[in-house]
C-alpha positions in Angstrom: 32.4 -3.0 21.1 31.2 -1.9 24.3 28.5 -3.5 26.7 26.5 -0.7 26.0 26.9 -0.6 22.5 26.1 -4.0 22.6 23.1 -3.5 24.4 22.0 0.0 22.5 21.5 -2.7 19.1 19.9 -5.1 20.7 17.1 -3.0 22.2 16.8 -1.7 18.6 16.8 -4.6 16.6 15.2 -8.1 17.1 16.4 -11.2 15.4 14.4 -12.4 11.7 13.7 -15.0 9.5 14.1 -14.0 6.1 12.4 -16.4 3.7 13.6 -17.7 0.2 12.3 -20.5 -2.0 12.9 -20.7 -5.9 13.4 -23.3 -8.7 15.0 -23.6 -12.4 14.0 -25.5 -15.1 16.4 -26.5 -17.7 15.8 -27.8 -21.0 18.4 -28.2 -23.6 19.9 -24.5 -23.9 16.7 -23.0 -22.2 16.2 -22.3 -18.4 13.0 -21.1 -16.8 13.5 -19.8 -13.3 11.5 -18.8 -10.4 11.7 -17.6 -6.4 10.2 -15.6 -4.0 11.8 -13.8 -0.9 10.2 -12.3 1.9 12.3 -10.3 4.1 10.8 -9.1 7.6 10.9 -6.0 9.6 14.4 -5.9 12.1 12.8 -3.0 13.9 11.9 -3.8 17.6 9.5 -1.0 17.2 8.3 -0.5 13.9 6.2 2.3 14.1 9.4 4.3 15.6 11.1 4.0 12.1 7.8 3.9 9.9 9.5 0.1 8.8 8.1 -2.4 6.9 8.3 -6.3 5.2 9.0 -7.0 1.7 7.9 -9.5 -0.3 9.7 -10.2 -3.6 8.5 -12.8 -6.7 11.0 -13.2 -9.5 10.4 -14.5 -13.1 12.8 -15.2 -15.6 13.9 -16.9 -19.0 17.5 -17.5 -20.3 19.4 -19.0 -22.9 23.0 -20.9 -22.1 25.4 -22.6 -24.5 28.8 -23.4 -23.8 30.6 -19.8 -24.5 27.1 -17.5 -24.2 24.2 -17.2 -21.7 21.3 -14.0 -22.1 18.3 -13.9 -19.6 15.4 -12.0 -19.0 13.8 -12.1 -15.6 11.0 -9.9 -14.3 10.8 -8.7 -10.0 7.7 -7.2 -8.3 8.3 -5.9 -4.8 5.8 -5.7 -2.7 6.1 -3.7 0.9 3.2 -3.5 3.6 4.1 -0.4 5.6 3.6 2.3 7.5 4.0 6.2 7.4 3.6 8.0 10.5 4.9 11.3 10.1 5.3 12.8 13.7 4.9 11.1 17.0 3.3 12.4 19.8 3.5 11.6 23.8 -0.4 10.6 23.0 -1.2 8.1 20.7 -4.4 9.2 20.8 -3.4 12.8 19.2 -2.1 11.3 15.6 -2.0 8.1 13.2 -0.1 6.3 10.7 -1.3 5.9 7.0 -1.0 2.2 5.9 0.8 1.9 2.5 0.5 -0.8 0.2 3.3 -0.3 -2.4 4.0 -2.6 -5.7 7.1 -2.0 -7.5 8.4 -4.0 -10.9 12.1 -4.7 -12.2 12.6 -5.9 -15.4 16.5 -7.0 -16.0 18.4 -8.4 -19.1 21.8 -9.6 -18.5 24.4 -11.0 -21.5 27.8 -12.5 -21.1 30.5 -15.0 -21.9 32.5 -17.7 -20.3 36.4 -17.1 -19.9 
C-alpha cells in the first residue's frame, strides 16, 4: 500500500464501535437465547454515501442432546438512514428523505455431532 492509498481510506472512513451483548439460558436439553448488535456508520461523511446504523435484536429457542441440536431464532433489523438522491454544490437546492426501515429473519437450523 501506498501513502496515498493509505491516506485515500482514511479520509473516507473513520474508526467504530460496533456493539454486541447477548445471553443463553440452558435448561436440561432446552436453550433460550438472546442478543442485540448495533453496528455504526464507517462513513466519514454519511450523507455522501446515503449510509446508515443498524440495529439488530435476536430471539431464539433450541433443543440439544448429545448427537442432535434444532433451533429456531427470530432477527429484526432495524436501520435509521438516509436517501439523498443527487447532491448539489448548494445544500440549500435539495434534501434527503429519512428512512426508518424494519426488516425480520426467521431461521431454523438442524444437525448432528460427528
Amino acid at each position: 500500500w501506498s501513502s496515498d492509498q493509505k491516506r485515500g481510506i482514511q479520509d473516507e472512513f473513520k474508526d467504530v464501535l460496533n456493539l454486541k451483548a447477548g445471553g443463553e439460558v440452558r435448561f436440561g436439553i432446552g436453550r433460550i437465547r438472546a442478543g442485540l448488535n448495533y453496528l455504526s456508520d464507517p462513513h466519514r461523511n454519511p450523507s455522501q454515501y446515503n449510509s446508515k446504523n443498524m440495529l439488530i435484536g435476536t430471539f431464539g429457542v433450541g433443543v440439544r442432546n448429545s448427537k442432535l441440536f434444532a433451533d429456531l431464532a427470530y432477527s429484526q433489523i432495524k436501520t435509521l438512514s438516509a436517501f439523498t438522491p443527487y447532491t448539489l454544490e448548494n445544500p440549500e437546492n435539495y434534501s434527503s428523505v429519512g428512512l426508518d426501515q424494519k426488516k425480520g429473519i426467521l431461521a431454523i437450523s438442524i444437525g448432528t455431532f460427528f
